[in-house]
VOBA-1610 file (N, C-alpha, C; in pm, whole numbers, padded with zeros to 5 digits, always signed):
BEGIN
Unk+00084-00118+00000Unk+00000+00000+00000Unk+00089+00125+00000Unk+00033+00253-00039Unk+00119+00370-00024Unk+00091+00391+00112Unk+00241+00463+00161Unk+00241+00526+00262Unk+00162+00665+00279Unk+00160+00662+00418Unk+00007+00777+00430Unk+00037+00927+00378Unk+00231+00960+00374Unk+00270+01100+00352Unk+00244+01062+00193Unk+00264+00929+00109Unk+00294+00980-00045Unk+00161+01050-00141Unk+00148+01165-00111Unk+00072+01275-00209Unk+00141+01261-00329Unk+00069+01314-00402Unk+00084+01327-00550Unk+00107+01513-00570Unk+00234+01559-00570Unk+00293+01707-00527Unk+00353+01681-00717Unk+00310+01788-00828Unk+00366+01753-00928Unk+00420+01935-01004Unk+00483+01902-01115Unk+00510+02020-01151Unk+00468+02012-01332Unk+00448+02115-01385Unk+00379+02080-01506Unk+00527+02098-01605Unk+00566+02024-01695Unk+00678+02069-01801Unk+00612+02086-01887Unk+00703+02244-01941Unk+00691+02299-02065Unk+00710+02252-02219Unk+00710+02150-02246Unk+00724+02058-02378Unk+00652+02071-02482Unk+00603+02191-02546Unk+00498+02233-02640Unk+00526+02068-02788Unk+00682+02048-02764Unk+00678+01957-02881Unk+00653+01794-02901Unk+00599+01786-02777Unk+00553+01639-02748Unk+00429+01657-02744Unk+00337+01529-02768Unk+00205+01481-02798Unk+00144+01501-02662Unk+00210+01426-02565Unk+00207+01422-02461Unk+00196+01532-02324Unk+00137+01555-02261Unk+00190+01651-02137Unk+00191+01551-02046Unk+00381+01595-02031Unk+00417+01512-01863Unk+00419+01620-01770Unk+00451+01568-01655Unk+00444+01593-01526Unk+00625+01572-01486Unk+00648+01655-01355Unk+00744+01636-01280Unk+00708+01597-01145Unk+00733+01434-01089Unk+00697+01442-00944Unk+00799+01566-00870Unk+00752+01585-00756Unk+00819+01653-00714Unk+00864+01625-00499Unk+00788+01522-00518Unk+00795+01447-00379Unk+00771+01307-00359Unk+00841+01210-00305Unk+00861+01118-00386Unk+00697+01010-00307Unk+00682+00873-00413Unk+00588+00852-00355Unk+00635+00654-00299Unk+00574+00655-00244Unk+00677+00524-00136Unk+00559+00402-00132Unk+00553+00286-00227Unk+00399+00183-00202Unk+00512+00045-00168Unk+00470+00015-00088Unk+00474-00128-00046Unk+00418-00249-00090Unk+00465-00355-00155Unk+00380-00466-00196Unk+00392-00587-00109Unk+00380-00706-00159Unk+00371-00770-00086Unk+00543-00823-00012Unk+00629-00791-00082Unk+00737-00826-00028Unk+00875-00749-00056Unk+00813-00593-00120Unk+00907-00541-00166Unk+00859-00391-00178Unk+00944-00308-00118Unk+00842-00115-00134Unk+00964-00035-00250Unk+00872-00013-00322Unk+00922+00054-00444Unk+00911+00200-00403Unk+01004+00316-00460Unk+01005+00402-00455Unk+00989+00516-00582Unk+00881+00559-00589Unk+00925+00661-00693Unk+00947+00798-00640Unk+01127+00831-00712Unk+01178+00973-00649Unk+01124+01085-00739Unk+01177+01148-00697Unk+01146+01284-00677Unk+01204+01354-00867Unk+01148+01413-00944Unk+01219+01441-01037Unk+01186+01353-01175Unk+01088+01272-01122Unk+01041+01140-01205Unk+00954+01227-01252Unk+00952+01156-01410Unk+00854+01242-01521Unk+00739+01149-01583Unk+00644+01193-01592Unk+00497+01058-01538Unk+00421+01139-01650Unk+00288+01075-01715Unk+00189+01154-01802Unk+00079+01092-01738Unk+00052+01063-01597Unk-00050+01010-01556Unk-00082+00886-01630Unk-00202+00872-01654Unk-00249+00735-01671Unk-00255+00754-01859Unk-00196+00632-01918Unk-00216+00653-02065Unk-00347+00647-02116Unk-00434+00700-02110Unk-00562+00688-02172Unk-00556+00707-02296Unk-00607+00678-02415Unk-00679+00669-02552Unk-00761+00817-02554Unk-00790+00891-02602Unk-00828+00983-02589Unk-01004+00951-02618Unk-01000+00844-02667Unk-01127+00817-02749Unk-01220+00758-02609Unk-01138+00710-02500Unk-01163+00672-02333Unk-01156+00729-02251Unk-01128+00868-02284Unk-01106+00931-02127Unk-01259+00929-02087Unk-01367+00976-02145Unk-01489+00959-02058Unk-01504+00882-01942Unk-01465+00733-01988Unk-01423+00643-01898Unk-01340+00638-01794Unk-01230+00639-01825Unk-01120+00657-01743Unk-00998+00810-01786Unk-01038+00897-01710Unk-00956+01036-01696Unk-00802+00997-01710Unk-00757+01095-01764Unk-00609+01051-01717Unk-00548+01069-01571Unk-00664+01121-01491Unk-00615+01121-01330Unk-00724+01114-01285Unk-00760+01016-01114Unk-00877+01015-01112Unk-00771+00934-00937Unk-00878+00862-00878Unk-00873+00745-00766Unk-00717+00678-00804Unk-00655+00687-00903Unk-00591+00587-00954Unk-00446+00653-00971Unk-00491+00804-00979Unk-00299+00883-00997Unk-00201+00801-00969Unk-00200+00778-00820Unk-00047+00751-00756Unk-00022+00594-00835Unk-00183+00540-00821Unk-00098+00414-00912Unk-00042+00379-01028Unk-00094+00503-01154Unk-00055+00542-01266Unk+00122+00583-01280Unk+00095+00663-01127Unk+00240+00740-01122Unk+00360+00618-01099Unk+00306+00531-00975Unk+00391+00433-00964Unk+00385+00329-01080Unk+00305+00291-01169Unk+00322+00177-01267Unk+00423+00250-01411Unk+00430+00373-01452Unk+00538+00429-01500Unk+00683+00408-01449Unk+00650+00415-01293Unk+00801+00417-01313Unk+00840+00271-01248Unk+00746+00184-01264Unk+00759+00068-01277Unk+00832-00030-01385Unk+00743+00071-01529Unk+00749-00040-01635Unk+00889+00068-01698Unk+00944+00194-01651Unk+01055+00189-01629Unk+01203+00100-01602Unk+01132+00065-01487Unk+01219-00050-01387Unk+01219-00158-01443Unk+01144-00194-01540Unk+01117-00311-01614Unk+01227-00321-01775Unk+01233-00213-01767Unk+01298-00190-01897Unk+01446-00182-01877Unk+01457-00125-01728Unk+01640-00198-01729Unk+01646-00303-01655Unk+01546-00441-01606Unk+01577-00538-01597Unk+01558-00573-01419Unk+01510-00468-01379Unk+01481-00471-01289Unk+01397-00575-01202Unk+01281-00538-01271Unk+01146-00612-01250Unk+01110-00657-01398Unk+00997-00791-01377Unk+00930-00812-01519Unk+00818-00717-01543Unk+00807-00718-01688Unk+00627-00561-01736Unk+00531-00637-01675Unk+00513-00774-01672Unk+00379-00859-01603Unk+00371-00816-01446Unk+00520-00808-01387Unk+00475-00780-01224Unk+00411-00599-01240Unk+00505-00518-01291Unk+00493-00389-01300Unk+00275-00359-01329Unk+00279-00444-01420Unk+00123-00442-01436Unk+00049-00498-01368Unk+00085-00601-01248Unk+00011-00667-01121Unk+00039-00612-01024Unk+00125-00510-01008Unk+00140-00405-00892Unk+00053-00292-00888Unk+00025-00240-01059Unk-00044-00130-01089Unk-00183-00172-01055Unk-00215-00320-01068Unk-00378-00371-01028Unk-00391-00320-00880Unk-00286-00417-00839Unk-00320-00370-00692Unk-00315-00253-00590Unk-00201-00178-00696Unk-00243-00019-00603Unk-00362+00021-00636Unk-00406+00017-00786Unk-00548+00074-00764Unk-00694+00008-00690Unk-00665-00151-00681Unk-00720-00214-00548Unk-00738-00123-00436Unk-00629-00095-00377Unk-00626-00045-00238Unk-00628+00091-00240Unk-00606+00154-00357Unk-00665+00280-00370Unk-00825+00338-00396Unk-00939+00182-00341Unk-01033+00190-00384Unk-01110+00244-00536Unk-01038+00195-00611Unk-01093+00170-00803Unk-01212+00072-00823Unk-01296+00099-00848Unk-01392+00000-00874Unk-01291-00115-00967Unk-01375-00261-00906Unk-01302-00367-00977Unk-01323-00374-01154Unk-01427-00293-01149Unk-01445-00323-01333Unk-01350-00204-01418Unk-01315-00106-01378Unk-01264-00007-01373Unk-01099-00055-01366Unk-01106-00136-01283Unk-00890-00150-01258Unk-00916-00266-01327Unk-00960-00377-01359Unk-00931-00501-01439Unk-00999-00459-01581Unk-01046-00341-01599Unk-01025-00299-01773Unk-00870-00201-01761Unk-00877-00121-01707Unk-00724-00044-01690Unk-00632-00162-01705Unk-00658-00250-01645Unk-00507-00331-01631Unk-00520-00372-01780Unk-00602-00456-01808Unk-00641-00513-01950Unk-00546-00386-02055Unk-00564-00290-02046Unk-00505-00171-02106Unk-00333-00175-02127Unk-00332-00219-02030Unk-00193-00203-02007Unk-00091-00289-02053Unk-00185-00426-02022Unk-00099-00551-02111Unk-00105-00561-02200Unk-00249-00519-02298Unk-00228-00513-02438Unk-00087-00401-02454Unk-00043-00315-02362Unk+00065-00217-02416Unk+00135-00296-02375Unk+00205-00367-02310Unk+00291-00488-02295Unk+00340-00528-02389Unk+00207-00543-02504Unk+00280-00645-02638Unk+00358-00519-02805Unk+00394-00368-02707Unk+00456-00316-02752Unk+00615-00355-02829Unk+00705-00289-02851Unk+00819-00300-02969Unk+00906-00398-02895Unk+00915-00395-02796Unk+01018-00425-02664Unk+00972-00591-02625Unk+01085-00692-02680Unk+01074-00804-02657Unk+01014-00893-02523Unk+01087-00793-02465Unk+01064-00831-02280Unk+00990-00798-02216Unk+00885-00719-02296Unk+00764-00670-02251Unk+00642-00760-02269Unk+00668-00912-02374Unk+00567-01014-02430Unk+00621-01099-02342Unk+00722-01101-02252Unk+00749-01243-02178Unk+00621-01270-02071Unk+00576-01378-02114Unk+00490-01429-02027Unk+00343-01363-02019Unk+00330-01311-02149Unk+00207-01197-02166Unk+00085-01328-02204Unk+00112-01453-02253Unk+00038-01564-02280Unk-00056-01578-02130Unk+00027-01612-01991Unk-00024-01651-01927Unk-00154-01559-01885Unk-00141-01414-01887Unk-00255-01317-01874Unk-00353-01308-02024Unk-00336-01413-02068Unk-00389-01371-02228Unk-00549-01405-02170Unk-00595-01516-02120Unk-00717-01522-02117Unk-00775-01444-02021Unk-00740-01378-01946Unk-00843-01256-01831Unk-00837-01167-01888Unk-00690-01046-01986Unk-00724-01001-02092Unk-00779-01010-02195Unk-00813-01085-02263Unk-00912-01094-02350Unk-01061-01089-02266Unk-01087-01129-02209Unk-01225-01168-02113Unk-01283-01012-02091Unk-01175-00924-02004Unk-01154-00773-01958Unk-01172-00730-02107Unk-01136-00742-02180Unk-01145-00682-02303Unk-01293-00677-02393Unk-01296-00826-02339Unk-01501-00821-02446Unk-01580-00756-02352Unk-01519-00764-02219Unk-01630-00761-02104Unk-01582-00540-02137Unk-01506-00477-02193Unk-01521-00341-02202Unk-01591-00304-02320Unk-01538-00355-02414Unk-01615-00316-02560Unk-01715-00256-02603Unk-01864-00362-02547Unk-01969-00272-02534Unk-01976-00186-02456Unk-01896-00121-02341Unk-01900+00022-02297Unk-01831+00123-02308Unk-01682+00026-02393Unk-01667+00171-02475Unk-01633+00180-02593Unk-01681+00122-02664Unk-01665+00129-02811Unk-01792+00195-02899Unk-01867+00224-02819Unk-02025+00285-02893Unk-02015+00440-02854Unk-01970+00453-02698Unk-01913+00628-02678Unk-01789+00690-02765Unk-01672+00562-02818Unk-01558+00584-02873Unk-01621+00651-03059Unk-01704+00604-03066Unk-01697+00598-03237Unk-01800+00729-03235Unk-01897+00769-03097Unk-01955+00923-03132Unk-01821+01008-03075Unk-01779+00996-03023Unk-01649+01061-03005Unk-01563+01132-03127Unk-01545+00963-03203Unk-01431+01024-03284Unk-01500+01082-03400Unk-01618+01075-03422Unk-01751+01115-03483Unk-01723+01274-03470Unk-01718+01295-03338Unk-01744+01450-03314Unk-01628+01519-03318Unk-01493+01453-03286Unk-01343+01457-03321Unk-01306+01511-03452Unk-01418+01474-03561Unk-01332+01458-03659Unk-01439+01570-03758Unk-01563+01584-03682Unk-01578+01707-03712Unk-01539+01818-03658Unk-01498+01846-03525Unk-01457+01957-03486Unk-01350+01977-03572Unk-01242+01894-03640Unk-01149+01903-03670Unk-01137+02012-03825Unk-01278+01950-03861Unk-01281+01963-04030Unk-01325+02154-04022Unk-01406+02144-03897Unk-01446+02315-03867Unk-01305+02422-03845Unk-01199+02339-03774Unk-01092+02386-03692Unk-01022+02429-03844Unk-01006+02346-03931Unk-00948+02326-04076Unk-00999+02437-04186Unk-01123+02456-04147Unk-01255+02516-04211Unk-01155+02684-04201Unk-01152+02708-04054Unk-01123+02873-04004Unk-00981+02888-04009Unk-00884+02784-03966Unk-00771+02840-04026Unk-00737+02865-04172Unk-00812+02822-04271Unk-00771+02821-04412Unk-00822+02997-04392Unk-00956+02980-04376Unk-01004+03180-04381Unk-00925+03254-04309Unk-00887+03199-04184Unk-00784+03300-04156Unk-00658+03327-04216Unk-00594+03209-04271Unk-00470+03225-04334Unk-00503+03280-04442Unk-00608+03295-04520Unk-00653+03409-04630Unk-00626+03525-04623Unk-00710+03546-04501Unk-00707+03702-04417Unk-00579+03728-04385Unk-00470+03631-04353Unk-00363+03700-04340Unk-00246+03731-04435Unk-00286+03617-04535Unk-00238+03655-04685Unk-00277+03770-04749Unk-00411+03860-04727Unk-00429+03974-04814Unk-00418+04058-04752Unk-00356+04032-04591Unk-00358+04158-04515Unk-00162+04220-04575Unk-00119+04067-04571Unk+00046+04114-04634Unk+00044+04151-04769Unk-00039+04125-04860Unk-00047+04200-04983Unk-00082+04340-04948Unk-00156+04349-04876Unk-00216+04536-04903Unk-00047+04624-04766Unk+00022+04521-04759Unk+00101+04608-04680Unk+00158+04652-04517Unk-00014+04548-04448Unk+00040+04528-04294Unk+00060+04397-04288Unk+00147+04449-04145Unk+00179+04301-04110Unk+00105+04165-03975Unk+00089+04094-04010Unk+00012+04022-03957Unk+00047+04021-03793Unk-00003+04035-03688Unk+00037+04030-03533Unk-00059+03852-03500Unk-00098+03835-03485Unk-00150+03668-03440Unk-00111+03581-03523Unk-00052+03463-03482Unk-00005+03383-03509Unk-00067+03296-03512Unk-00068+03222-03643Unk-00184+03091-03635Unk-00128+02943-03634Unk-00197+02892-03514Unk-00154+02738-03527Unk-00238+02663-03627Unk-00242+02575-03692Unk-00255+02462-03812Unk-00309+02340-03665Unk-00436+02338-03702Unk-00523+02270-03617Unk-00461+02129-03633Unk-00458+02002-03549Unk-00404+01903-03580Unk-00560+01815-03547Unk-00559+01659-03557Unk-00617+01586-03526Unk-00563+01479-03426Unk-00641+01550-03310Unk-00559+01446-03179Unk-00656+01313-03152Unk-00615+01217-03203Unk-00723+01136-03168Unk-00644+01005-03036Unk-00564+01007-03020Unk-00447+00882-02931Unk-00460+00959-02808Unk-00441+01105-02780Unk-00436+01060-02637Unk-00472+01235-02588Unk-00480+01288-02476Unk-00514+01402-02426Unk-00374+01496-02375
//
Protein backbone atom coordinates (compact mmCIF):
# COMPACT_ATOMS: atom_id res chain seq x y z
CA UNK A 1 0.00 0.00 0.00
CA UNK A 2 1.19 3.70 -0.24
CA UNK A 3 2.41 5.26 2.62
CA UNK A 4 0.07 7.77 4.30
CA UNK A 5 2.70 11.00 3.52
CA UNK A 6 2.94 9.80 -0.45
CA UNK A 7 0.72 12.75 -2.09
CA UNK A 8 0.84 13.27 -5.50
CA UNK A 9 2.93 17.07 -5.27
CA UNK A 10 3.66 17.53 -9.28
CA UNK A 11 5.10 20.20 -11.51
CA UNK A 12 3.79 20.80 -15.06
CA UNK A 13 6.78 20.69 -18.01
CA UNK A 14 6.91 22.99 -20.65
CA UNK A 15 7.24 20.58 -23.78
CA UNK A 16 4.98 22.33 -26.40
CA UNK A 17 6.78 19.57 -28.81
CA UNK A 18 5.53 16.39 -27.48
CA UNK A 19 2.05 14.81 -27.98
CA UNK A 20 2.07 14.22 -24.61
CA UNK A 21 1.90 16.51 -21.37
CA UNK A 22 4.17 15.12 -18.63
CA UNK A 23 4.44 15.93 -15.26
CA UNK A 24 7.44 16.36 -12.80
CA UNK A 25 6.97 14.42 -9.44
CA UNK A 26 8.19 16.53 -7.14
CA UNK A 27 7.95 14.47 -3.79
CA UNK A 28 8.61 11.18 -3.86
CA UNK A 29 5.88 8.52 -3.55
CA UNK A 30 6.77 5.24 -1.36
CA UNK A 31 3.99 1.83 -2.02
CA UNK A 32 4.74 -1.28 -0.46
CA UNK A 33 3.80 -4.66 -1.96
CA UNK A 34 3.71 -7.70 -0.86
CA UNK A 35 7.37 -8.26 -0.28
CA UNK A 36 9.07 -5.41 -1.66
CA UNK A 37 8.42 -1.15 -1.34
CA UNK A 38 9.22 0.54 -4.44
CA UNK A 39 10.05 4.02 -4.55
CA UNK A 40 9.25 6.61 -6.93
CA UNK A 41 11.78 9.73 -6.49
CA UNK A 42 11.46 12.84 -6.77
CA UNK A 43 12.19 14.41 -10.37
CA UNK A 44 10.41 11.40 -12.05
CA UNK A 45 8.54 12.42 -15.21
CA UNK A 46 4.97 10.58 -15.38
CA UNK A 47 1.89 11.54 -18.02
CA UNK A 48 -0.50 10.10 -15.56
CA UNK A 49 -2.49 7.35 -16.71
CA UNK A 50 -2.16 6.53 -20.65
CA UNK A 51 -5.62 6.88 -21.72
CA UNK A 52 -6.79 6.69 -25.52
CA UNK A 53 -8.28 9.83 -25.89
CA UNK A 54 -11.27 8.17 -27.49
CA UNK A 55 -11.63 6.72 -23.33
CA UNK A 56 -11.06 9.31 -21.27
CA UNK A 57 -14.89 9.59 -20.58
CA UNK A 58 -14.23 6.43 -18.98
CA UNK A 59 -11.20 6.57 -17.43
CA UNK A 60 -9.56 10.36 -16.96
CA UNK A 61 -6.09 10.51 -17.17
CA UNK A 62 -6.15 11.21 -13.30
CA UNK A 63 -8.77 10.15 -11.12
CA UNK A 64 -8.73 7.45 -7.66
CA UNK A 65 -5.91 5.87 -9.54
CA UNK A 66 -2.99 8.83 -9.97
CA UNK A 67 -0.47 7.51 -7.56
CA UNK A 68 -0.98 4.14 -9.12
CA UNK A 69 -0.55 5.42 -12.66
CA UNK A 70 2.40 7.40 -11.22
CA UNK A 71 3.91 4.33 -9.64
CA UNK A 72 3.22 1.77 -12.67
CA UNK A 73 5.38 4.29 -15.00
CA UNK A 74 8.01 4.17 -13.13
CA UNK A 75 7.59 0.68 -12.77
CA UNK A 76 7.49 -0.40 -16.35
CA UNK A 77 10.55 1.89 -16.29
CA UNK A 78 12.19 -0.50 -13.87
CA UNK A 79 11.17 -3.11 -16.14
CA UNK A 80 12.98 -1.90 -18.97
CA UNK A 81 16.40 -1.98 -17.29
CA UNK A 82 15.77 -5.38 -15.97
CA UNK A 83 14.81 -4.71 -12.89
CA UNK A 84 11.46 -6.12 -12.50
CA UNK A 85 9.30 -8.12 -15.19
CA UNK A 86 6.27 -5.61 -17.36
CA UNK A 87 3.79 -8.59 -16.03
CA UNK A 88 4.75 -7.80 -12.24
CA UNK A 89 4.93 -3.89 -13.00
CA UNK A 90 1.23 -4.42 -14.36
CA UNK A 91 0.11 -6.67 -11.21
CA UNK A 92 1.40 -4.05 -8.92
CA UNK A 93 -0.44 -1.30 -10.89
CA UNK A 94 -3.78 -3.71 -10.28
CA UNK A 95 -3.20 -3.70 -6.92
CA UNK A 96 -2.43 -0.19 -6.03
CA UNK A 97 -5.48 0.74 -7.64
CA UNK A 98 -7.20 -2.14 -5.48
CA UNK A 99 -6.26 -0.45 -2.38
CA UNK A 100 -6.65 2.80 -3.70
CA UNK A 101 -10.33 1.90 -3.84
CA UNK A 102 -10.93 1.70 -8.03
CA UNK A 103 -13.92 0.00 -8.74
CA UNK A 104 -13.02 -3.67 -9.77
CA UNK A 105 -14.45 -3.23 -13.33
CA UNK A 106 -12.64 -0.07 -13.73
CA UNK A 107 -8.90 -1.50 -12.58
CA UNK A 108 -9.31 -5.01 -14.39
CA UNK A 109 -10.25 -2.99 -17.73
CA UNK A 110 -7.24 -0.44 -16.90
CA UNK A 111 -5.07 -3.31 -16.31
CA UNK A 112 -6.41 -5.13 -19.50
CA UNK A 113 -5.05 -1.71 -21.06
CA UNK A 114 -1.93 -2.03 -20.07
CA UNK A 115 -0.99 -5.51 -21.11
CA UNK A 116 -2.28 -5.13 -24.38
CA UNK A 117 0.65 -2.17 -24.16
CA UNK A 118 2.91 -4.88 -22.95
CA UNK A 119 2.80 -6.45 -26.38
CA UNK A 120 4.56 -3.16 -27.52
CA UNK A 121 8.19 -3.00 -29.69
CA UNK A 122 10.18 -4.25 -26.64
CA UNK A 123 10.74 -8.04 -26.57
CA UNK A 124 10.64 -8.31 -22.80
CA UNK A 125 7.64 -6.70 -22.51
CA UNK A 126 5.67 -10.14 -24.30
CA UNK A 127 7.49 -12.43 -21.78
CA UNK A 128 4.90 -14.29 -20.27
CA UNK A 129 2.07 -11.97 -21.66
CA UNK A 130 0.38 -15.64 -22.80
CA UNK A 131 -0.24 -16.51 -19.27
CA UNK A 132 -2.55 -13.17 -18.74
CA UNK A 133 -3.89 -13.71 -22.28
CA UNK A 134 -7.17 -15.22 -21.17
CA UNK A 135 -8.43 -12.56 -18.31
CA UNK A 136 -7.24 -10.01 -20.92
CA UNK A 137 -9.12 -10.94 -23.50
CA UNK A 138 -12.25 -11.68 -21.13
CA UNK A 139 -11.54 -7.73 -19.58
CA UNK A 140 -11.45 -6.82 -23.03
CA UNK A 141 -15.01 -8.21 -24.46
CA UNK A 142 -16.30 -7.61 -21.04
CA UNK A 143 -15.21 -3.41 -22.02
CA UNK A 144 -16.15 -3.16 -25.60
CA UNK A 145 -19.69 -2.72 -25.34
CA UNK A 146 -19.00 0.22 -22.97
CA UNK A 147 -16.67 1.71 -24.75
CA UNK A 148 -16.65 1.29 -28.11
CA UNK A 149 -20.25 2.85 -28.93
CA UNK A 150 -19.13 6.28 -26.78
CA UNK A 151 -15.58 5.84 -28.73
CA UNK A 152 -16.97 5.98 -32.37
CA UNK A 153 -19.55 9.23 -31.32
CA UNK A 154 -16.49 10.61 -30.05
CA UNK A 155 -14.31 10.24 -32.84
CA UNK A 156 -17.51 11.15 -34.83
CA UNK A 157 -17.44 14.50 -33.14
CA UNK A 158 -13.43 14.57 -33.21
CA UNK A 159 -13.32 14.58 -36.59
CA UNK A 160 -15.78 17.07 -37.12
CA UNK A 161 -14.57 19.57 -34.86
CA UNK A 162 -11.49 19.03 -36.70
CA UNK A 163 -12.81 19.63 -40.30
CA UNK A 164 -14.46 23.15 -38.67
CA UNK A 165 -10.92 23.86 -36.92
CA UNK A 166 -9.48 23.26 -40.76
CA UNK A 167 -12.55 25.16 -42.11
CA UNK A 168 -11.23 28.73 -40.04
CA UNK A 169 -7.71 28.40 -40.26
CA UNK A 170 -7.71 28.21 -44.12
CA UNK A 171 -10.04 31.80 -43.81
CA UNK A 172 -7.84 33.00 -41.56
CA UNK A 173 -4.70 32.25 -43.34
CA UNK A 174 -6.53 34.09 -46.30
CA UNK A 175 -7.07 37.02 -44.17
CA UNK A 176 -3.63 37.00 -43.40
CA UNK A 177 -2.38 36.55 -46.85
CA UNK A 178 -4.29 39.74 -48.14
CA UNK A 179 -3.58 41.58 -45.15
CA UNK A 180 0.46 41.14 -46.34
CA UNK A 181 -0.47 42.00 -49.83
CA UNK A 182 -2.16 45.36 -49.03
CA UNK A 183 1.01 46.08 -46.80
CA UNK A 184 0.40 45.28 -42.94
CA UNK A 185 1.79 43.01 -41.10
CA UNK A 186 0.12 40.22 -39.57
CA UNK A 187 0.37 40.30 -35.33
CA UNK A 188 -1.50 36.68 -34.40
CA UNK A 189 -0.05 33.83 -35.09
CA UNK A 190 -1.84 30.91 -36.35
CA UNK A 191 -1.54 27.38 -35.27
CA UNK A 192 -2.55 24.62 -38.12
CA UNK A 193 -5.23 22.70 -36.17
CA UNK A 194 -4.04 19.03 -35.80
CA UNK A 195 -6.17 15.86 -35.26
CA UNK A 196 -5.59 14.46 -31.79
CA UNK A 197 -7.23 11.36 -31.68
CA UNK A 198 -4.47 8.82 -29.31
CA UNK A 199 -4.36 10.60 -26.37
CA UNK A 200 -5.14 14.02 -24.26
Amino acid sequence: MFSKDSQVIVKQLDQPKLKWRFWEVRQPLEFTGKSETFVVPPDFRTDFASVPRLAVWYAAKSGRYTRAAILHDHLCKMAEKGGITRRDADGIFRRAMRESKVPLMKRRIMWAGVRWGALGTKSGRRRHWWKDAPAVLLWSLVALPIVAPPAVVILVALAVSWIFDIILWVLLWIGRWVKTLLGSTPTKELNRPTFEYKST
